[in-house]
C-alpha positions in Angstrom: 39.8 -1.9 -79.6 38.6 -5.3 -78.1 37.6 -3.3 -74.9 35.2 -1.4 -77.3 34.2 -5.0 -79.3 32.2 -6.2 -75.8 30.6 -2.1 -74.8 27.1 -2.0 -75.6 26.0 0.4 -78.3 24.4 2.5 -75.6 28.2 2.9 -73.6 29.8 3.4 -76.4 27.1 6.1 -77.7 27.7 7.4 -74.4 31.6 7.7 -74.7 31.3 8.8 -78.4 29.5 11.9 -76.9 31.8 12.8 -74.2 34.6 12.4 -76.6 32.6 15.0 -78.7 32.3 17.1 -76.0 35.9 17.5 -75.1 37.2 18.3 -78.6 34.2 20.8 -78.5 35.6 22.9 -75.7 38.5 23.6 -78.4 41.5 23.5 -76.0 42.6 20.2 -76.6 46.8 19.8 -77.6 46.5 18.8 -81.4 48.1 15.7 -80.8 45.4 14.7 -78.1 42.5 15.7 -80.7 43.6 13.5 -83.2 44.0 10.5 -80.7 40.3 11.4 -79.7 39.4 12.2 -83.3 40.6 8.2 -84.4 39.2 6.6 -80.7 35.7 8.6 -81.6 35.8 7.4 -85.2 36.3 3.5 -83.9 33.4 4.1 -81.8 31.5 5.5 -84.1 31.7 2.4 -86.5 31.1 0.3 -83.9 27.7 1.9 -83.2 27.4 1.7 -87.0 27.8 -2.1 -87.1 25.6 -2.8 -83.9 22.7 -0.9 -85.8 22.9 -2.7 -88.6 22.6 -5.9 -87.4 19.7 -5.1 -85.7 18.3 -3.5 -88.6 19.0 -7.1 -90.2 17.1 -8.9 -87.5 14.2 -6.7 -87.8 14.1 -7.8 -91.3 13.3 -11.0 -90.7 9.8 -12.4 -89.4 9.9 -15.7 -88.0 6.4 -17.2 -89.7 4.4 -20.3 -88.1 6.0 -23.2 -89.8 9.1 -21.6 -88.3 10.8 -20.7 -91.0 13.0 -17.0 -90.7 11.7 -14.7 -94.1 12.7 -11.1 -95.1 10.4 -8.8 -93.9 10.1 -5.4 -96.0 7.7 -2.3 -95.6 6.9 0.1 -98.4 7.3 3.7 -97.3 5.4 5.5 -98.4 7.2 8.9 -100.3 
C-alpha cells in the first residue's frame, strides 16, 4: 500500500484499468481474482481521495488581499 500512497492518480488509473482488464478475460484462479478484486479496490480509493482534494483546491480562490475563500458555482438544473 505505501508503493500506491506515492503513484500519481494517472499510474494508478492506469493500473486500476489493466487490473480490470485481466479479471475481464474471465480465466483468472478465484483466489487470484479476489487478490486483484481488493488491490483494484485500494486503487480505486486512492484515485478517489486524489480527486477530492483537488476538487477542494478548486474550491478555493485566492482573492487580492491574499486571503484563500470558498469558491462555489450554481449549476444550473
Amino acid at each position: 500500500m505505501a508503493e500506491q500512497q506515492t503513484q500519481t492518480f494517472e499510474e494508478a488509473m492506469e493500473k486500476l484499468e489493466s487490473l480490470v482488464d485481466r479479471l475481464e478475460e474471465g480465466d483468472v484462479p478465484l483466489e487470484e481474482a479476489i487478490s486483484i478484486y481488493k488491490e483494484g479496490m485500494e486503487l480505486s480509493k486512492l484515485c478517489h481521495d486524489k480527486l477530492t482534494v483537488v476538487e477542494e483546491q478548486l474550491t478555493q480562490i485566492l482573492t487580492d488581499d491574499g486571503q484563500i475563500k470558498s469558491f462555489a458555482v450554481n449549476e444550473e438544473e
